[in-house]
C-alpha positions, 0 to 999 in steps of 0.5 A: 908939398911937392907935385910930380908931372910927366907929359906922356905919349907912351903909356906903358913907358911911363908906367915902367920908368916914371911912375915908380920913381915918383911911388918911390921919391913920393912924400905922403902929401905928393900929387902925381900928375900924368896928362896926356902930351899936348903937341910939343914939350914946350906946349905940354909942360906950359899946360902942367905948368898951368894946371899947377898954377889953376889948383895950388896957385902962387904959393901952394907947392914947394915945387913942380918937378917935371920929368920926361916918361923915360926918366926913372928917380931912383933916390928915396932922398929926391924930394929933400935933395930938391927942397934944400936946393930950393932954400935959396931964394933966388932959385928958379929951376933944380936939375941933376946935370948941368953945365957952365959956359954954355953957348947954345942948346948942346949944353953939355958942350960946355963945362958940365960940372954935375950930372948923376944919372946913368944912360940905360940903353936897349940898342945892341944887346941893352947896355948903360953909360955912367954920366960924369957923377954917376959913380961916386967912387969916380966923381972927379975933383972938380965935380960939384952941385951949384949954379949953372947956364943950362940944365939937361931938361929931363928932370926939372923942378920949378920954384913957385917963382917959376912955376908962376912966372915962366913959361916954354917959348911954344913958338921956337918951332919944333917939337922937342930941342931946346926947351930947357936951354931956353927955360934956363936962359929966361930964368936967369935974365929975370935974375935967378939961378938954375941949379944942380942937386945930387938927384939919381936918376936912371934916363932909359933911352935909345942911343939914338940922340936926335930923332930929327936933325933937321928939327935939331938945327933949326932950334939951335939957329933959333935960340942962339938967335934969341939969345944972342947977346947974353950968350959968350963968344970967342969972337965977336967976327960972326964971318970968323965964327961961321968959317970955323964952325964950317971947318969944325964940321968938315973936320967931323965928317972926316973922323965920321968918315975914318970911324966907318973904316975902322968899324967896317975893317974890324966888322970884317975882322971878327967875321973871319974869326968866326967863320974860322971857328965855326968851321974848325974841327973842335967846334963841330965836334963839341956841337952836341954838348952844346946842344945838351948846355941849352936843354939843361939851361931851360930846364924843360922841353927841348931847344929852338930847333932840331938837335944839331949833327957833328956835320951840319952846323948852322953858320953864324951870320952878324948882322950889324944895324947900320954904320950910322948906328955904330958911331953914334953909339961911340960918340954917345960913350964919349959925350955921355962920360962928360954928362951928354943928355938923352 
C-alpha cells in the first residue's frame, strides 16, 4: 500500500497539477493526503511524515511519496517504478533526478546521472525545458537509474525505514532550500541509498528559481557547514576554496554582465525590425485583411477594437520584463538541460 502527501499553500495549484497525477499513478488501495503547509517544508513534510507513522505505523505502507503541489505524475506506471526501486533493502529515498559527486544544496552541479521530468513554464508566452532523460530518443550514454548524493526533492518517496527514522532539520532556518539535500545526506550517513527511478513527472513552475537568494545562501552556508566532513573538496585550503569561489563569482557576474549587452542590443535589433515593418508600405495596405484573418479566427462577433484603416495602425510597442528576467531564463535552459531543479 502506497500513501501520496503534498503540503499545499495553493489549493487551486494543487488540484490542477498534484492531485491528477496521484488519480492518475493511484493503486486502488492509494491513500492521497493533502494538509494544509505548516510553516516550512522541513516542518511540513516532518508533520506528513509524522501522520503516516501515527496511521499506518512502522510497517503499514510501502511507501510515502511526498510531492510539491506543482509537480504533476504523468506515469501510470509510477507506483510499480517505486516499488521495484524499493526491493533493495537498504533504500531509504527514490526520486526521478539525481546526481553524484554532489558538494553542497545545488545539487545539480554535480554530475546528474538521471532526471525524467520536463520544466513547463508559464513566463514569456509558457514554454517547456526537457531535463537530461526526458526525451528517451535523447537520453545519453551515460544516463542511468542508481545510487546517488542527492535527489531533486520534488518528488520523493520514503521507505518505511525512512518514513520511521528520518526526519527534516526544521532548524536550518529557512523555509524552503535544502531540505532534500539534507534529507539525503542524513540517509546515507545512517548507512542507506537514495536513488533514482524512471519516474515521469511534469514540474510546472515559474523560471524564477530562487524566490529568496538571501534564504538561498544561508542554507547553503548552513548544510555545507553541517555536513562538511562527509562532503568531497578539491581542497582541503578552506583560504584556497574561498578565494576561488570569489573569483568564480566575479567571473559570473561579468558574463551576467555581457549577457545583458547581448540582450539589450538584440532587444534593440528586433525593435528597429518592427518599426520598419510596421511602417512599411506592404504592412498598411494588408492591414484589412488582417482584420478580416482575426474575425473569421473567433468565428463570431467582431475583434477587440475598431476595425483598422490603411492609415492608422496601432504601433507594436515590446515590452520585455526586466534584464534580470531574461538571463535567468537563459541560464535556466542551460542548468535544466543538464537536470537543474524547480
Amino acid at each position: 500500500m502506497f500513501a501520496f502527501a503534498c503540503a499545499v499553500t495553493d489549493d487551486e495549484l494543487y488540484a490542477r497539477c498534484a492531485l491528477p497525477g496521484f488519480e492518475l499513478a493511484a493503486e486502488p488501495d492509494t491513500e492521497i493526503v493533502a494538509h494544509p503547509a505548516d510553516g516550512s517544508i522541513f516542518r511540513s513534510y516532518n508533520m506528513l511524515l509524522n501522520r503516516a507513522l501515527e496511521r499506518f505505523g512502522p510497517d503499514g505502507l510501502e511507501a510515502l511519496i511526498l510531492v510539491h503541489q506543482d509537480a504533476e505524475i504523468i506515469d501510470p506506471d509510477f507506483l510499480a517504478k517505486v516499488r521495484e526501486a524499493l526491493r533493495e533493502p537498504d533504500v531509504a529515498i527514490v526520486g526521478c533526478a539525481g546526481a553524484l559527486d554532489v558538494r553542497s544544496i545545488a545539487w545539480w552541479e554535480g554530475s546528474v546521472t538521471w532526471a525524467s521530468f520536463t520544466h513547463k513554464f508559464d513566463d514569456f508566452g509558457g514554454g517547456e525545458i526537457p531535463a537530461l532523460s526526458w526525451v528517451p530518443e535523447r537520453i545519453p550514454p551515460y544516463a542511468e537509474t542508481g545510487p546517488v548524493d542527492s535527489l531533486d526533492g520534488f518528488v520523493m518517496a520514503f521507505s518505511p525505514w525512512a518514513i520511521e527514522n528520518l526526519r527534516f532539520d526544521e532548524s536550518i532556518g529557512t523555509a524552503l532550500h535544502g531540505y532534500d539535500f539534507d534529507i539525503c545526506m542524513q540517509a546515507k550517513e545512517a548507512g542507506k541509498k537514495v536513488v533514482t527511478a524512471p519516474m515521469r513527472v511534469v514540474h510546472h513552475h515559474s523560471l524564477n528559481l530562487i524566490s529568496s537568494a538571501d534564504e538561498w545562501i544561508a542554507a547553503h552556508m548552513t548544510l555545507t557547514e553541517k555536513w562538511h566532513d562527509s562532503l568531497p573538496v578539491v581542497s582541503e585550503d578552506w583560504r584556497l576554496r574561498a578565494r576561488r569561489a570569489e573569483a568564480e563569482l566575479a567571473a559570473t557576474r561579468l558574463a551576467a554582465g555581457a549577457g545583458r549587452l547581448i540582450w539589450e542590443q538584440r532587444l534593440a535589433q528586433l525593435e528597429s525590425y518592427i518599426d520598419a515593418l510596421e511602417g512599411s508600405l506592404s504592412w498598411r495596405i494588408t492591414a484589412p485583411l488582417r482584420w478580416l484573418s482575426r474575425l473569421f479566427k473567433r468565428g463570431s462577433g467582431s475583434p477587440e477594437g475598431p476595425r483598422p484603416s490603411s492609415g492608422s495602425i496601432p504601433h507594436h510597442d515590446p515590452s520585455p520584463s526586466g534584464s534580470e528576467s531574461s538571463a535567468s531564463a537563459a541560464l535556466t535552459s542551460s542548468r535544466e538541460n543538464n537536470g537543474s531543479p524547480r
